[in-house]
C-alpha positions in Angstrom: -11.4 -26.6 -9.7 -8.4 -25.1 -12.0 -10.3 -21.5 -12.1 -10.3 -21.9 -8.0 -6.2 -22.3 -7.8 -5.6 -19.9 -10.9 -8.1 -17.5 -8.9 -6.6 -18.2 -5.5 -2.7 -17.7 -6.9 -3.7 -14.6 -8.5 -4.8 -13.5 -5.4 -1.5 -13.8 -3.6 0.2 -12.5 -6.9 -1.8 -9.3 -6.1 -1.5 -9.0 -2.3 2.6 -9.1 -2.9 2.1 -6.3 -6.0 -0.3 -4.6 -3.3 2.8 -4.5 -0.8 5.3 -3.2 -4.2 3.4 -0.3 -5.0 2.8 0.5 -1.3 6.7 0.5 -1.1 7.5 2.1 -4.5 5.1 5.0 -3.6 6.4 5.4 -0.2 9.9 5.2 -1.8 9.1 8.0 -4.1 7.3 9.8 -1.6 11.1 9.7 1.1 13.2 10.8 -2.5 10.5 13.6 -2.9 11.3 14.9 1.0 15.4 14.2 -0.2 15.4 11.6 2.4 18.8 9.7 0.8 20.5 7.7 3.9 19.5 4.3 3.9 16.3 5.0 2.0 16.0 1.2 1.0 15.0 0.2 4.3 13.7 3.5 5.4 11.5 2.9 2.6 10.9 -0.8 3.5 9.9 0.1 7.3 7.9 2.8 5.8 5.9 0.6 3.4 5.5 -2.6 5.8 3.2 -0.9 8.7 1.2 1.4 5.7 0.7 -2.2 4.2 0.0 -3.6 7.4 -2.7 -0.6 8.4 -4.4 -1.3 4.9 -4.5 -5.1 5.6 -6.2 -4.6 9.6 -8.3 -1.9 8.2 -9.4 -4.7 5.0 -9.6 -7.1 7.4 -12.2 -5.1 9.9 -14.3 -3.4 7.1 -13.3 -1.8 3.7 -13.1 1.8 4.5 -10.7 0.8 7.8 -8.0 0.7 5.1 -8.0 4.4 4.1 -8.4 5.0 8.0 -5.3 2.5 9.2 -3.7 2.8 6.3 -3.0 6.8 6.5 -2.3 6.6 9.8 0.4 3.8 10.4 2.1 6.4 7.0 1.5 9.2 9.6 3.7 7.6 12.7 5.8 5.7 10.1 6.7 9.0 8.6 6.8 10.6 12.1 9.2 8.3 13.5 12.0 8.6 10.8 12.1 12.8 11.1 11.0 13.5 7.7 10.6 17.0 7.1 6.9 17.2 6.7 4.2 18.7 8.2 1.8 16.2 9.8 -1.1 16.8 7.6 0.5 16.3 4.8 2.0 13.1 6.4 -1.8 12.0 6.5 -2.8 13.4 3.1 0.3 11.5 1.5 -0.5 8.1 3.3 -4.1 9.2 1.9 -2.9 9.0 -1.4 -0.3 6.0 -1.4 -2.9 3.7 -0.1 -5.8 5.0 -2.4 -3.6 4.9 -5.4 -2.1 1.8 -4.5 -5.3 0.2 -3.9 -6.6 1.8 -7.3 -3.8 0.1 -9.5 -4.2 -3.3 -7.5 -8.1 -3.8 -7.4 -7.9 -2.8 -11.3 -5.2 -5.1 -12.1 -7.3 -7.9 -9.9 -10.3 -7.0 -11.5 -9.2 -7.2 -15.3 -7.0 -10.7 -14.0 -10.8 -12.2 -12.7 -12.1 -11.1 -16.1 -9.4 -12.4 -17.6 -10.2 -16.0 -15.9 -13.8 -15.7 -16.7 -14.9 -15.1 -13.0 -17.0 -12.2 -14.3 
């Protein structure tokens, strides 16, 4: 039962560093395109509906995350005027949510090995 609660607090440990590195990458991503007026929540907008497009596109099937996830970047991005050229909108959403995905699933992984899960 204790491996259950550690398992299932670990979880929600990882969804919220999920939704950090979503924002710190899109974060880095606005700096990049010297996006500086209020780039906190420009940032935070930008990051909450590419975290919401991975969490549908988890939710529906796997791959719906680097589909949903991409996209919602795309008319995030879109929206705020960023000086960037709409495929590489979708290539840079591409890349926050795989990387960000990458570094969680890892950390998750190692944190289940960690608890003897595997």
């Amino acid at each position: 039962m204790l491996y259950r609660v550690i398992t299932l607090v670990g979880g929600i440990v990882f969804v919220g560093v999920l939704y950090g590195l979503i924002w710190l990458f899109c974060r880095k991503f606005l700096q990049g395109h010297q996006v500086t007026d209020n780039l906190n929540d420009r940032a935070s907008a930008l990051a909450t509906w590419t975290f919401t497009g991975v969490c549908l596109g988890l939710v529906f099937a796997v791959f719906g995350a680097f589909l949903l996830g991409p996209w919602a970047f795309y008319r995030t991005v879109r929206a705020h005027d960023v000086a960037v050229s709409d495929g590489a909108a979708v290539w840079w959403g591409f890349g926050v949510v795989t990387l960000a995905l990458a570094l969680t699933g890892a950390g998750f992984a190692g944190f289940l090995w960690v608890v003897g899960v595997f």
